[in-house]
SEMARTOR-241817 format. One record per atom (N, C-alpha, C): residue number from 1; atom name; x, y, z. Coordinates in Angstrom, 3 decimals. Example, Ala and Ser with C-alpha at 12.3 -4.5 7.8 and 13.67 -1.06 7.14 Angstrom:
@i = 1 | at = N | x = 13.190 | y = -5.690 | z = 7.800
@i = 1 | at = CA | x = 12.300 | y = -4.500 | z = 7.800
@i = 1 | at = C | x = 13.200 | y = -3.300 | z = 7.800
@i = 2 | at = N | x = 12.850 | y = -2.250 | z = 7.080
@i = 2 | at = CA | x = 13.670 | y = -1.060 | z = 7.140
@i = 2 | at = C | x = 12.900 | y = 0.030 | z = 7.870
***
This chain:
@i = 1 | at = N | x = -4.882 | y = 26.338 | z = -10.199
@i = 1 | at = CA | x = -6.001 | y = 25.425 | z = -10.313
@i = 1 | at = C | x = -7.260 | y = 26.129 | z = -9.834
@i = 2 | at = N | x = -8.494 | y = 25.587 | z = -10.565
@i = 2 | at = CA | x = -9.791 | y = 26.435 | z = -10.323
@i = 2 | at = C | x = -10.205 | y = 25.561 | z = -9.408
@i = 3 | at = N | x = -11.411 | y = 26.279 | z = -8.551
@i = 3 | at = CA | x = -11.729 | y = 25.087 | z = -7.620
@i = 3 | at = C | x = -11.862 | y = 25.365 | z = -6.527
@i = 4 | at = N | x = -13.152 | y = 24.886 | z = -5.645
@i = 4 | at = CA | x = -13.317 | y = 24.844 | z = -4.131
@i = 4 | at = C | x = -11.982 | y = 23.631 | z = -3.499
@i = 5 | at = N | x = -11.896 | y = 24.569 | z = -2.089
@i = 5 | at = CA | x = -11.262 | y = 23.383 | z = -1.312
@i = 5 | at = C | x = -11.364 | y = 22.537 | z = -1.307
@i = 6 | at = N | x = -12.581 | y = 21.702 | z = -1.337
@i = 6 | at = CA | x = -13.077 | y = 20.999 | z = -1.251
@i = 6 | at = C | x = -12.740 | y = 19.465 | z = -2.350
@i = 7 | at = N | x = -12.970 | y = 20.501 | z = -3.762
@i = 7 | at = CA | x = -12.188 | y = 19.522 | z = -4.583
@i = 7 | at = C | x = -11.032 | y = 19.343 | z = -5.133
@i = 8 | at = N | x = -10.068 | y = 20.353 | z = -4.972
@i = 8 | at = CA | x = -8.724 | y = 20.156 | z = -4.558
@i = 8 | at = C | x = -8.501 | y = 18.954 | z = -3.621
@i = 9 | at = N | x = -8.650 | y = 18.847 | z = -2.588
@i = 9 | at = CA | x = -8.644 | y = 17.563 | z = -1.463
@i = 9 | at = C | x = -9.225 | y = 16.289 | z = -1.741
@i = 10 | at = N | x = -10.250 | y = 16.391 | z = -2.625
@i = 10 | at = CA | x = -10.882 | y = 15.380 | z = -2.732
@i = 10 | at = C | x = -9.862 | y = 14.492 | z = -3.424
@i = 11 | at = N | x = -11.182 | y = 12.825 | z = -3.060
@i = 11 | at = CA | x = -10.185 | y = 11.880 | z = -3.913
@i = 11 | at = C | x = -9.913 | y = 12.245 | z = -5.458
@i = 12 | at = N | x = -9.015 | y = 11.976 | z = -6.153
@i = 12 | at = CA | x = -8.394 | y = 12.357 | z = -8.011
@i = 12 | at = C | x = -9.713 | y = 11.079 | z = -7.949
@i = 13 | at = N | x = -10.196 | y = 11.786 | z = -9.497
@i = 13 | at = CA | x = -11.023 | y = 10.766 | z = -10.395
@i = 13 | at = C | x = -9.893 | y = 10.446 | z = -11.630
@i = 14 | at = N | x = -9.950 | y = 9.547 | z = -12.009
@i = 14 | at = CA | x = -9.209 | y = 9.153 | z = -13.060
@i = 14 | at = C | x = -9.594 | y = 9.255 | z = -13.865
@i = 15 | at = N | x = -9.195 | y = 9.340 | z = -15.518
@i = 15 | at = CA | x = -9.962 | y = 8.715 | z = -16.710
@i = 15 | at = C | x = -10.605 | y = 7.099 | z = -16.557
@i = 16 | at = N | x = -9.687 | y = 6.404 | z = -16.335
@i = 16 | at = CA | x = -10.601 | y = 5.187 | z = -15.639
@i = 16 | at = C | x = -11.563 | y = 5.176 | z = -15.048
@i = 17 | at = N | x = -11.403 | y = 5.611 | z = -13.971
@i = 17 | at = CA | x = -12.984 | y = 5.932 | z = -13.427
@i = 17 | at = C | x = -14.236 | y = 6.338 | z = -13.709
@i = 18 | at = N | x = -13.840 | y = 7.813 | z = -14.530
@i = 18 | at = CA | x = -15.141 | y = 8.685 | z = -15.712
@i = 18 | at = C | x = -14.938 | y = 7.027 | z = -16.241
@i = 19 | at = N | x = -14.541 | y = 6.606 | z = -17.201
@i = 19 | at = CA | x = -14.799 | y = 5.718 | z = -18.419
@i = 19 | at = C | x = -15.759 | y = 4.349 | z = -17.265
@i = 20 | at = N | x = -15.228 | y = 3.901 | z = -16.313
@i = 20 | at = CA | x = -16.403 | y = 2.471 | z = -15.575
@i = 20 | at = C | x = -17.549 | y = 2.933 | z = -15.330
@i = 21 | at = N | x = -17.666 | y = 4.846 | z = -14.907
@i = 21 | at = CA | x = -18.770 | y = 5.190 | z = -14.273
@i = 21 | at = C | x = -19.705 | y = 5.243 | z = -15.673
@i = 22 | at = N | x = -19.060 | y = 5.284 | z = -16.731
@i = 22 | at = CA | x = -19.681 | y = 6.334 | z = -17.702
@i = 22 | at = C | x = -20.139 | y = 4.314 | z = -18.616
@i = 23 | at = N | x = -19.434 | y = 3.278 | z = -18.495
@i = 23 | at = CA | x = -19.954 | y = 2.116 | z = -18.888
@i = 23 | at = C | x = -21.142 | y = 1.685 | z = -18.228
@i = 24 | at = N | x = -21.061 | y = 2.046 | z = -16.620
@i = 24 | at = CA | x = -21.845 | y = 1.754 | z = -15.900
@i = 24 | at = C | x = -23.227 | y = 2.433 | z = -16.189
@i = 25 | at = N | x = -23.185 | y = 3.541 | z = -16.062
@i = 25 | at = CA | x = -24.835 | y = 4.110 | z = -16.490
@i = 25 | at = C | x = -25.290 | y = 4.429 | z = -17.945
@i = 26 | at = N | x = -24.212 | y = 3.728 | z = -18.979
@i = 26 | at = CA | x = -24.820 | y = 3.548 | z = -20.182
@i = 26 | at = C | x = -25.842 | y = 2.019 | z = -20.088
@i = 27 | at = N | x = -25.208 | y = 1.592 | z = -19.077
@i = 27 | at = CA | x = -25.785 | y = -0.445 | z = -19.382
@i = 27 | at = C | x = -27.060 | y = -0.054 | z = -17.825
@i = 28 | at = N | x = -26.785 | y = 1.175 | z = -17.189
@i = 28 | at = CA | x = -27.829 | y = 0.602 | z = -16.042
@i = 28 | at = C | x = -28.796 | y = 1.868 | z = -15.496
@i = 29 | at = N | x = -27.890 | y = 3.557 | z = -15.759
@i = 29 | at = CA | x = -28.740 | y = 3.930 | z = -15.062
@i = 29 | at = C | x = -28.580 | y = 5.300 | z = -16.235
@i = 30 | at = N | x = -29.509 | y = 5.110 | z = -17.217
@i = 30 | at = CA | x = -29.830 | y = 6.082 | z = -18.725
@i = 30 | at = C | x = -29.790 | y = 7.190 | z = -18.011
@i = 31 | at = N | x = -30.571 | y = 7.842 | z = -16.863
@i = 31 | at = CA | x = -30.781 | y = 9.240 | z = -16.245
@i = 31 | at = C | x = -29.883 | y = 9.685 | z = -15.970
@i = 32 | at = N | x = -28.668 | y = 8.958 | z = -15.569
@i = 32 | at = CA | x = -27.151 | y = 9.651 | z = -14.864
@i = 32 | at = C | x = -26.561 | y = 9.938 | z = -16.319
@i = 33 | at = N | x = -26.717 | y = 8.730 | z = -17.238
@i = 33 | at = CA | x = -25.885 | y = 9.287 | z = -18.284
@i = 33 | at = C | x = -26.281 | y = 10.285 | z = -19.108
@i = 34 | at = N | x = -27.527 | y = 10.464 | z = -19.291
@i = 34 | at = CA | x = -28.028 | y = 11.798 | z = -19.700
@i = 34 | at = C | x = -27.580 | y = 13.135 | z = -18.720
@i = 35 | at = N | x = -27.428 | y = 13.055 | z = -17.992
@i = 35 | at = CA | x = -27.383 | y = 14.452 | z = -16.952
@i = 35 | at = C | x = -26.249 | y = 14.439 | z = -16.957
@i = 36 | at = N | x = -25.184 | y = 13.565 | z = -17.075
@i = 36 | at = CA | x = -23.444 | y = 13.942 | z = -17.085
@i = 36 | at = C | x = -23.244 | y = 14.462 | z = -18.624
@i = 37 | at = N | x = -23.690 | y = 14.038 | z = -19.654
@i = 37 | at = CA | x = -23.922 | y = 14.721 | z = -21.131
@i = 37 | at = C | x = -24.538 | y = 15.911 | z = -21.214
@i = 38 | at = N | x = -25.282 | y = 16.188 | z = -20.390
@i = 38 | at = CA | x = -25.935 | y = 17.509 | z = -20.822
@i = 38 | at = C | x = -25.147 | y = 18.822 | z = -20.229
@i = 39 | at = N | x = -24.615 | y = 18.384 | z = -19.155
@i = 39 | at = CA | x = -23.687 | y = 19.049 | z = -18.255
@i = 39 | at = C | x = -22.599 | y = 19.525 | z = -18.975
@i = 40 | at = N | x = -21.961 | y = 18.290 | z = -19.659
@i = 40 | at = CA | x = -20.897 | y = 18.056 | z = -19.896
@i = 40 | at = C | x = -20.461 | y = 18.923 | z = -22.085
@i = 41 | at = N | x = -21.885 | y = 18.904 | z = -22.168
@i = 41 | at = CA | x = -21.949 | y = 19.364 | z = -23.674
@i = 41 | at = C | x = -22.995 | y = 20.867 | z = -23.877
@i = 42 | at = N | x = -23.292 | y = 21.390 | z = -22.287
@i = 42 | at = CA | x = -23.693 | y = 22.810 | z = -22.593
@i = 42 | at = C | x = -22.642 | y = 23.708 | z = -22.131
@i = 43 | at = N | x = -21.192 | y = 23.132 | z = -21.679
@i = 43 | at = CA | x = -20.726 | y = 24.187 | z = -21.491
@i = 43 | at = C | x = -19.252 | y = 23.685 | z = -22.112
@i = 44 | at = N | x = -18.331 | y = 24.787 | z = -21.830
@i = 44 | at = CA | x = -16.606 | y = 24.125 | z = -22.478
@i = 44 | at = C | x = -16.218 | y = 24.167 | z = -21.678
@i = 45 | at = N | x = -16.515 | y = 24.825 | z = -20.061
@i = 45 | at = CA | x = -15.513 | y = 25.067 | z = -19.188
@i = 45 | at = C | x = -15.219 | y = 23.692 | z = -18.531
@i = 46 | at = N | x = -13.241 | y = 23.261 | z = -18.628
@i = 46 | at = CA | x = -13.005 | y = 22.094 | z = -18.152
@i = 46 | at = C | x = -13.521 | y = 22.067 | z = -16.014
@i = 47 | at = N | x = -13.699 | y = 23.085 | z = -15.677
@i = 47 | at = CA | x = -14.222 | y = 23.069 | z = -14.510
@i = 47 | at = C | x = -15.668 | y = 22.268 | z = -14.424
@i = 48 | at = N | x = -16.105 | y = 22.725 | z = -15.611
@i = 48 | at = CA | x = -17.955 | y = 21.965 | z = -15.576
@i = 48 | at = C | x = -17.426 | y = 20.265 | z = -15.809
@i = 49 | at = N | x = -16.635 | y = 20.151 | z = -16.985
@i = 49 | at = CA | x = -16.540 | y = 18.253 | z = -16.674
@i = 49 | at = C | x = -16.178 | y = 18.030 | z = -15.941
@i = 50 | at = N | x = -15.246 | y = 18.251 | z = -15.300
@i = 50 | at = CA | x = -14.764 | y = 17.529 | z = -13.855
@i = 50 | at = C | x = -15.215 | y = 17.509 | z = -13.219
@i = 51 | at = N | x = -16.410 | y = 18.930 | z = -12.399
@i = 51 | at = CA | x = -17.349 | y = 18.369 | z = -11.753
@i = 51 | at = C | x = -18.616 | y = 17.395 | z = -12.254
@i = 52 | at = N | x = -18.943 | y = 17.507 | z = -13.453
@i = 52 | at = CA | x = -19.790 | y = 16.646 | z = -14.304
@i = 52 | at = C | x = -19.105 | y = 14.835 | z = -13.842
@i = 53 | at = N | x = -18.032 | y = 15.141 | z = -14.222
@i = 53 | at = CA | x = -17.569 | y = 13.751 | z = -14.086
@i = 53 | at = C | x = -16.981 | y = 12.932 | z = -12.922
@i = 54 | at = N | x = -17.145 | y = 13.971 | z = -11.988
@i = 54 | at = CA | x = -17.138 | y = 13.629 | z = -10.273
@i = 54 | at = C | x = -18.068 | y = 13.269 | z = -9.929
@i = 55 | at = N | x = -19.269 | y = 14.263 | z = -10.083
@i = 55 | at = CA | x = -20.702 | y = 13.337 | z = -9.899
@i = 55 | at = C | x = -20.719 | y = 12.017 | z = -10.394
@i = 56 | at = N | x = -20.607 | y = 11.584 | z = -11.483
@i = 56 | at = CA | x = -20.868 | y = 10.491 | z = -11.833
@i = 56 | at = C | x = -20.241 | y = 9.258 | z = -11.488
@i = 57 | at = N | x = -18.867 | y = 9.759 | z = -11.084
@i = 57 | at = CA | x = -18.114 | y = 8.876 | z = -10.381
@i = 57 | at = C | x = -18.251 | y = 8.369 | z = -8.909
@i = 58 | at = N | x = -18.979 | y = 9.324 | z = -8.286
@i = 58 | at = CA | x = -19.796 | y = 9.334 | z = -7.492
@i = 58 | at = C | x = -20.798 | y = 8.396 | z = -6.919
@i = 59 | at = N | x = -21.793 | y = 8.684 | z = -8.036
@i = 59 | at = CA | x = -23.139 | y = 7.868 | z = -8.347
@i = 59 | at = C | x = -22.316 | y = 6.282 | z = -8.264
@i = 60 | at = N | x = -21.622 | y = 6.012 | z = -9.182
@i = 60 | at = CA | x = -21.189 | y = 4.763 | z = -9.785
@i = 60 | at = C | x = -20.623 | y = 4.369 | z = -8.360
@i = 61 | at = N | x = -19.793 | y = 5.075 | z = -8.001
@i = 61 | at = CA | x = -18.840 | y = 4.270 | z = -6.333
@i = 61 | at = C | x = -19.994 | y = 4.112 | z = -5.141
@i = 62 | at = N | x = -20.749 | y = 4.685 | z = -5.481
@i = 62 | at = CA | x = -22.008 | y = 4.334 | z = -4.707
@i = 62 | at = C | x = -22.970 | y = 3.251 | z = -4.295
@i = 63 | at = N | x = -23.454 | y = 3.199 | z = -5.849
@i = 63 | at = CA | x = -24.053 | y = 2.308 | z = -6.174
@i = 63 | at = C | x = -23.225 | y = 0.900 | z = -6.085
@i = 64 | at = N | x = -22.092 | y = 1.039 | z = -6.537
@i = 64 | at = CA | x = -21.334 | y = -0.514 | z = -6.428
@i = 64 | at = C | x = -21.094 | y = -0.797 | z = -5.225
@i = 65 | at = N | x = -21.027 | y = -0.109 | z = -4.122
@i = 65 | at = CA | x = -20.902 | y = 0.230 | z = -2.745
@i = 65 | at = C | x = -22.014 | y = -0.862 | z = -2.046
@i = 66 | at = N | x = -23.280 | y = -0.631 | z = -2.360
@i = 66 | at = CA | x = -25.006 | y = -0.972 | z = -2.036
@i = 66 | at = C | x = -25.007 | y = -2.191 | z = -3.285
@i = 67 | at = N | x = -23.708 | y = -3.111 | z = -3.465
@i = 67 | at = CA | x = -23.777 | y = -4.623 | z = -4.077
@i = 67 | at = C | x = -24.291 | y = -4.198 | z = -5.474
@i = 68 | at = N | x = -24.335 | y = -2.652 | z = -6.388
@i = 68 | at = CA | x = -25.018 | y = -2.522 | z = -7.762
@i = 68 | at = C | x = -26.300 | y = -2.466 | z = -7.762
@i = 69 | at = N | x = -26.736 | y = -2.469 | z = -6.476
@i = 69 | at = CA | x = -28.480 | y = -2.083 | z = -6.612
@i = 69 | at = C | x = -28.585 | y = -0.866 | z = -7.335
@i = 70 | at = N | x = -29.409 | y = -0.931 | z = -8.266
@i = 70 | at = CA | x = -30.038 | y = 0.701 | z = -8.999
@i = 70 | at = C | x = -31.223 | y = 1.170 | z = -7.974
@i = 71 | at = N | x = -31.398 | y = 2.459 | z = -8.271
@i = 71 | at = CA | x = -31.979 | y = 3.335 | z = -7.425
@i = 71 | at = C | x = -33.490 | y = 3.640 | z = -8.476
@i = 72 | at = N | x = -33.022 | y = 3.198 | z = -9.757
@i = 72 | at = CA | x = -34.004 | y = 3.632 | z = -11.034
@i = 72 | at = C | x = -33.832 | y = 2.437 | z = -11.552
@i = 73 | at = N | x = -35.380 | y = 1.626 | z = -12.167
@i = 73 | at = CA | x = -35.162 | y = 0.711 | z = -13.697
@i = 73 | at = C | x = -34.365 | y = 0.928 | z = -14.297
@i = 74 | at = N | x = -34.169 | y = 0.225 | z = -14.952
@i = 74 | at = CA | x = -33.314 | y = 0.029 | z = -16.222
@i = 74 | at = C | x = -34.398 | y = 1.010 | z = -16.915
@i = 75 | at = N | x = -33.929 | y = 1.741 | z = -18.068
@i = 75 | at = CA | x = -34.482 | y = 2.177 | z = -19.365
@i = 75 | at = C | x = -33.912 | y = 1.103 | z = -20.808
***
């Protein structure tokens, strides 16, 4: 496996998870979902999505964390 310690240990993201995070900032926060796409479609290495899609899972457990407050308008 490729990978810092760090995310070896970390919590597993699921496909579930990418898929709520990835519903979530299509309906609320356009900037995350642009930056996990751009990430995610300039490179092939499965190392870049997973971290692509950790961030975002991230963002999303966050934000639902702080009751779904956005940090950005809506677009």
């Amino acid at each position: 496996m490729i990978g810092t310690m760090d995310e070896t240990r970390s919590a597993r993201v699921t496909r579930a998870d990418v898929r709520e995070a990835l519903m979530w900032a299509l309906e609320r926060d356009r900037a995350a979902l642009l930056a996990h796409r751009a990430a995610v479609h300039s490179s092939k290495s499965e190392l870049t999505r997973r971290r692509a899609d950790k961030a975002l899972v991230e963002q999303w457990r966050a934000r639902r964390a702080d009751g779904g407050k956005d940090a950005s308008p809506r677009e």
